[in-house]
C-alpha positions, 0 to 999 in steps of 0.5 A: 388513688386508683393504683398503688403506684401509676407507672405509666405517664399520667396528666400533670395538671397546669401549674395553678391547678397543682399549686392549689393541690399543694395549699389543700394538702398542707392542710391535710386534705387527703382528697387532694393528695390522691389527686397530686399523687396521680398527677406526680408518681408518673414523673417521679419514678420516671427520674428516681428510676433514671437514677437508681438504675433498679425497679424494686429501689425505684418504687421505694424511693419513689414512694418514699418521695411521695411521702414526703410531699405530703409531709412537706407540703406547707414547705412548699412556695409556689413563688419558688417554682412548679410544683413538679419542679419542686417535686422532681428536685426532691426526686432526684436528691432522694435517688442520688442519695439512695445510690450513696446509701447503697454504694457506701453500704457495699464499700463497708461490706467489701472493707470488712471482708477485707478485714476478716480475710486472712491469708493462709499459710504453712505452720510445717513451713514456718516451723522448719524455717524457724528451726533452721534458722536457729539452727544457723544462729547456734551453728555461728554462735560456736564459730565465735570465741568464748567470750564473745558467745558468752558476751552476746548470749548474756546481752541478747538472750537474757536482756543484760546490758553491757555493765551487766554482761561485764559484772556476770563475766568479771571483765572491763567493760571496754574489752565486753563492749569489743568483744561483743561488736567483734562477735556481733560483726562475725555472726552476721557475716556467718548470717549472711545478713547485708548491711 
């Protein structure tokens, strides 16, 4: 190897001559796999770099392929296809996986941005329109009669259910259950709340 990484066009060798590169290094000749290298940087960085679209990216992928052919060089069958065929497949699904990998990685990023973003608000704000809405609510709870604003009280401030309500003020249920929808139908009219 006489670069770390050729980048420009060097010689492919003829298809045999690559074949038996690829025999010599399943056996783990490093002689020959310097000779491969030379031979297929070129055309491998070529495509990962088509792909990937960022020089720093394209040099690590295209090295990450390039360790791979060593590793997977017993893999290779030489009725399958050329050598650079087999080497520019590998290539490219490195590179397309590589821009997944990084596509994905920005997708969870902004998704947990997302998450960790809250909105801003006004606690004054929202403290005043709580109290002014409670304000209204006690201003139509006093337009009611008395049972009635007892009646709801008891149901809707302290959870009693009717046959509760009606035991607490010692009156029939059915005149309770009246007063209450009475008294219900007069507050959300005094709420201005539509149906």
């Amino acid at each position: 190897m006489n670069q770390p990484f050729p980048f420009g066009p060097g010689p492919i060798a003829d298809r045999t001559d690559l074949a038996d590169l690829m025999e010599q290094v399943a056996h783990g000749d490093k002689q020959a796999f310097s000779t491969l290298y030379d031979a297929l940087a070129p055309l491998v960085f070529g495509i990962v770099l088509k792909v990937v679209r960022d020089r720093a990216q394209s040099e690590e992928v295209a090295q990450e392929v390039m360790i791979d052919l060593w590793r997977q060089a017993a893999r290779y069958r030489p009725e399958a296809g050329a050598v650079t065929t087999w080497a520019a497949t590998i290539a490219h699904r490195r590179a397309v996986n590589r821009v997944r990998s990084v596509q994905a990685a920005s997708d969870r990023e902004q998704a947990q941005a997302a998450r960790e973003h809250t909105t801003v608000f006004d606690e004054v704000a929202e403290q005043v329109e709580t109290r002014l809405e409670s304000e209204q609510v006690r201003r139509c709870l006093r337009g009611l009669t008395e049972i009635q604003r007892q009646a709801v009280t008891l149901a809707y401030y302290r959870g009693l259910t009717y046959r509760e309500v009606a035991e607490t003020l010692r009156t029939p249920l059915p005149t309770i259950k009246t007063r209450m929808r009475d008294g219900l139908i007069r507050l959300r009219d005094c709420m201005g709340v539509a149906t």
